[in-house]
C-alpha positions as CSV (number, residue, x, y, z in Angstrom):
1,X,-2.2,-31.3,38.2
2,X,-2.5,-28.9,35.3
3,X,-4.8,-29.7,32.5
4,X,-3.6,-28.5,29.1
5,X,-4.2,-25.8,27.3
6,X,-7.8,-26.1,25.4
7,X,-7.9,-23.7,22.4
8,X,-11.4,-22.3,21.1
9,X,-13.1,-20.1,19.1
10,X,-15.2,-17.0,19.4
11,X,-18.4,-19.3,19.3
12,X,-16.7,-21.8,21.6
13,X,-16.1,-19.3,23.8
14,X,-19.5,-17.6,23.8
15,X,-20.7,-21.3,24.8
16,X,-18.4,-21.4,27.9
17,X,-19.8,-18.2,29.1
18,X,-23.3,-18.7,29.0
19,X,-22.5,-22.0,30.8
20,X,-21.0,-19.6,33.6
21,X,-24.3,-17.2,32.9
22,X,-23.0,-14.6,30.8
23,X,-25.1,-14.1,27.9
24,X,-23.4,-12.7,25.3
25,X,-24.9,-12.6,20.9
26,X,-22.4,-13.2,18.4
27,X,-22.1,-10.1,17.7
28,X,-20.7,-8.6,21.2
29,X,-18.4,-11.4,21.3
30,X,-16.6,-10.5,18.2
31,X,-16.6,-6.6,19.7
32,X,-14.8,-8.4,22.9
33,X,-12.1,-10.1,20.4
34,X,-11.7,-7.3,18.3
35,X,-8.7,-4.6,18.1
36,X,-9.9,-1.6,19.4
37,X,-8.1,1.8,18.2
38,X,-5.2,1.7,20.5
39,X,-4.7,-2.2,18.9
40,X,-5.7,-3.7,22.1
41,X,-8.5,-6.6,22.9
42,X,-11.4,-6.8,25.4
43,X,-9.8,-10.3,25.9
44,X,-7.1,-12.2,25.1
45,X,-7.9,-13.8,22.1
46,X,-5.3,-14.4,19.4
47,X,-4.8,-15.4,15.8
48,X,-4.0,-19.0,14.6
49,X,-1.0,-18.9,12.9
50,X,-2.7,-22.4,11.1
51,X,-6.2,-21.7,10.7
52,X,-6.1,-17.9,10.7
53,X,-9.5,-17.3,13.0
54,X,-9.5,-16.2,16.8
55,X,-8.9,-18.6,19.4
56,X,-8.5,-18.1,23.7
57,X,-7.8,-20.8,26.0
58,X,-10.5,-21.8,27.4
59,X,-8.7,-22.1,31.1
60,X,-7.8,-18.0,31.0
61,X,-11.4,-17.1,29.6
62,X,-12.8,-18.7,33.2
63,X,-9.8,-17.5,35.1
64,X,-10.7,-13.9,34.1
65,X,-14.5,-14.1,34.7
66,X,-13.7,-15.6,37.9
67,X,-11.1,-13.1,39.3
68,X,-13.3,-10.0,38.4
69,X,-16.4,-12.1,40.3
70,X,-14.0,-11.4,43.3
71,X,-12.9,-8.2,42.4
72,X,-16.7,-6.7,42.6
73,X,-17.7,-8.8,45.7
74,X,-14.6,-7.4,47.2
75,X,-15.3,-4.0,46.5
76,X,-19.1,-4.4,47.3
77,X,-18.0,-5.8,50.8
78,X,-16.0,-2.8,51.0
79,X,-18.4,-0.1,50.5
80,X,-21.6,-2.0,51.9
């Protein structure tokens, strides 16, 4: 069973990934949701049509850290 989608912030979101061990300040987190020149983000955050600040689900944000964890072990494995 799915769990819904959980919404949060660029603070919230900082908080997740220092639970997973990524340290990141405030200010490298706002880089990561920011548009850089070609209008593209690090990461998928979005704007809140209601409340008008950044927001991720929370769900993805793990997802991604997760599937480039494999991506590098999988490459490590490949050239060790």
């Amino acid at each position: 069973m799915r769990l819904p989608p959980q919404f949060i912030g660029l603070e919230q979101a900082r908080q997740v990934l220092a639970e997973m061990g990524v340290d990141l300040n405030p200010r490298q987190m706002k880089r990561a949701a920011d548009k850089d020149a070609t209008g593209r983000r690090k990461l998928p955050f979005f704007v809140d049509p209601i409340e008008g600040t950044l927001k991720i689900e929370k769900g993805t944000l793990v997802d991604i850290y997760q599937r480039l964890q494999i991506e590098a072990e999988k490459q490590f494995n490949n050239n060790g």
